[in-house]
C-alpha positions as CSV (number, residue, x, y, z in Angstrom):
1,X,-9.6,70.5,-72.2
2,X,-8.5,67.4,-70.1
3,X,-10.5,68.1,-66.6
4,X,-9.1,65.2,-64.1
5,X,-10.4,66.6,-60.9
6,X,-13.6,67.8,-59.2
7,X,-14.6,68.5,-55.9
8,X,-16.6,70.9,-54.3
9,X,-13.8,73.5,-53.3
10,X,-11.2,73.0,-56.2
11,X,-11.5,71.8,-60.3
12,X,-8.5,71.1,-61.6
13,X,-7.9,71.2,-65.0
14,X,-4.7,70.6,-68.3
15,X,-5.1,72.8,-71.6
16,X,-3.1,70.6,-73.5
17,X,-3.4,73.4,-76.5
18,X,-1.7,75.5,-74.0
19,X,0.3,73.4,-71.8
20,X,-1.0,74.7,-68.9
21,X,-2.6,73.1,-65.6
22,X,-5.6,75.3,-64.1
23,X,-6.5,75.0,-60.1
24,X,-9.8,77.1,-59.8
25,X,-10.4,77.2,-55.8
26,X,-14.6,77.5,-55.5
27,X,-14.5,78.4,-52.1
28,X,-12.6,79.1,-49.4
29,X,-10.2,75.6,-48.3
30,X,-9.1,74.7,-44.8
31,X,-5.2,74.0,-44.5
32,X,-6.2,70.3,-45.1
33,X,-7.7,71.0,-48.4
34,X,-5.5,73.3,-49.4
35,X,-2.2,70.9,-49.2
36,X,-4.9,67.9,-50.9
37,X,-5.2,70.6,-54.1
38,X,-2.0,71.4,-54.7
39,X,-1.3,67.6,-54.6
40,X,-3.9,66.6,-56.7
41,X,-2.9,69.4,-59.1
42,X,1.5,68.4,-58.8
43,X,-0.1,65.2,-59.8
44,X,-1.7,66.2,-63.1
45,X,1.5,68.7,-63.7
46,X,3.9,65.7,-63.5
47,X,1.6,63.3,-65.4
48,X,1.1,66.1,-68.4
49,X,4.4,67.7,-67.6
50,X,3.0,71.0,-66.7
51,X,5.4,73.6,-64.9
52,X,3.2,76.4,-65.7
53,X,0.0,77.2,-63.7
54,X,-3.0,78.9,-63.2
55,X,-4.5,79.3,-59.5
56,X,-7.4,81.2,-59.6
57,X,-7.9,82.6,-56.4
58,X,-11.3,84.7,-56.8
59,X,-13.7,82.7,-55.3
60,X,-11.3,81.3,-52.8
61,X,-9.3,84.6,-51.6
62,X,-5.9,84.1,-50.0
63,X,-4.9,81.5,-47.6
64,X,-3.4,82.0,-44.4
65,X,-0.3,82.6,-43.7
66,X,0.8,79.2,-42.5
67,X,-0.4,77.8,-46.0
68,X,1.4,80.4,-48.2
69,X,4.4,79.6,-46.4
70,X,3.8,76.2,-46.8
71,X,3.4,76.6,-50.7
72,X,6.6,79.0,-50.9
73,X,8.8,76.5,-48.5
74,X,7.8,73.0,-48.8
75,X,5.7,72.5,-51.8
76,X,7.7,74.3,-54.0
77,X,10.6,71.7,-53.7
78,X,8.3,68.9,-54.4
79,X,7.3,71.1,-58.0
80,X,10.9,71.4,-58.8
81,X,11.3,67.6,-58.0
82,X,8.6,66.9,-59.9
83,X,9.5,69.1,-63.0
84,X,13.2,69.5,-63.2
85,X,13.4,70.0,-66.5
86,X,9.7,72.3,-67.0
87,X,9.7,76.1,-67.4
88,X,7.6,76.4,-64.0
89,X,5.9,79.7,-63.7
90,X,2.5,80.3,-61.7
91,X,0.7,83.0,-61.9
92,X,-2.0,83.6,-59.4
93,X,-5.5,84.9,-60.4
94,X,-6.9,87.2,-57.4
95,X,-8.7,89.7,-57.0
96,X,-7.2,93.4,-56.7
97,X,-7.9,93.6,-53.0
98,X,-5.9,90.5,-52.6
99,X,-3.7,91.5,-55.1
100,X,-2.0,94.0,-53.0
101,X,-1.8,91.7,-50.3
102,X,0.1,88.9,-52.2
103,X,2.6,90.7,-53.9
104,X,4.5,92.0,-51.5
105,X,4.6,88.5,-49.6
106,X,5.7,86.9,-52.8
107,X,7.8,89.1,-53.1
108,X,9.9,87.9,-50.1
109,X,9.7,84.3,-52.1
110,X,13.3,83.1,-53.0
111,X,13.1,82.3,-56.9
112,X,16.5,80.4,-57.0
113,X,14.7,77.5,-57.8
114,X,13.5,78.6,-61.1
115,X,10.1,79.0,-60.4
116,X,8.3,82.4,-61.5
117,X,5.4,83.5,-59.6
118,X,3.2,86.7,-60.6
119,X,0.2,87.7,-58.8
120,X,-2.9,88.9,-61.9
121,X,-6.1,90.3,-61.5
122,X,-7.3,90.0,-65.1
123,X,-7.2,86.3,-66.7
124,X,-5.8,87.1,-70.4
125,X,-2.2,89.0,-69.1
126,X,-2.1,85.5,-66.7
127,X,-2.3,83.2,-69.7
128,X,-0.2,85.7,-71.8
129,X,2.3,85.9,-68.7
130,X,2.4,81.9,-68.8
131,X,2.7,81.4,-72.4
132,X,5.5,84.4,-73.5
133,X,7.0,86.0,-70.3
């Protein structure tokens, strides 16, 4: 496992055997942080070619609303950019709680871009989601 990036609120990590880029958030991020790790992590996804992801929200919980649109509106244009020609699917890791909280604001995302997003609160159907869905 290729692990390019470690701070004290994000690791960032490639599973080449897997082609997949994980972001594990260790603590809760302010907006500053929060555009910094998705950065750091489109930067590992276009060096490896990575389009699908792994967020694992657990430790972090959800950001606020500004961020998520943020994520849904302007970084997602910079992903597609980045990885036109990528299956780009990200499935979120949360807990249930949280769960029920991103769905339905996902659900309002606009996926005409090609990017899949599901929201998981067990690890293996995330991967599985990622690797077969």
């Amino acid at each position: 496992m290729f692990a390019p990036a470690t701070s004290d609120y994000l690791r960032l990590s490639y599973r080449p055997d897997l082609q997949l880029l994980i972001m594990r958030w260790t603590r809760p991020a302010t907006s500053q942080e929060h555009r910094e790790g998705y950065g750091a992590a489109l930067t590992l996804a276009r060096q490896e070619q990575a389009g699908r992801w792994l967020i694992d929200l657990r430790s972090r919980g959800l950001a606020d609303l500004a961020d998520l649109q943020w994520v849904l509106n302007d970084f997602r244009h910079d992903f597609q950019a980045a990885l036109p020609a990528a299956t780009r699917r990200i499935a979120y890791l949360t807990t249930p709680y949280h769960a029920d909280i991103l769905r339905p604001r996902l659900a309002e995302f606009d996926q005409s871009n090609n990017t899949q997003l599901q929201v998981f609160t067990e690890e293996l159907p995330a991967q599985q989601w990622l690797q077969h869905g």
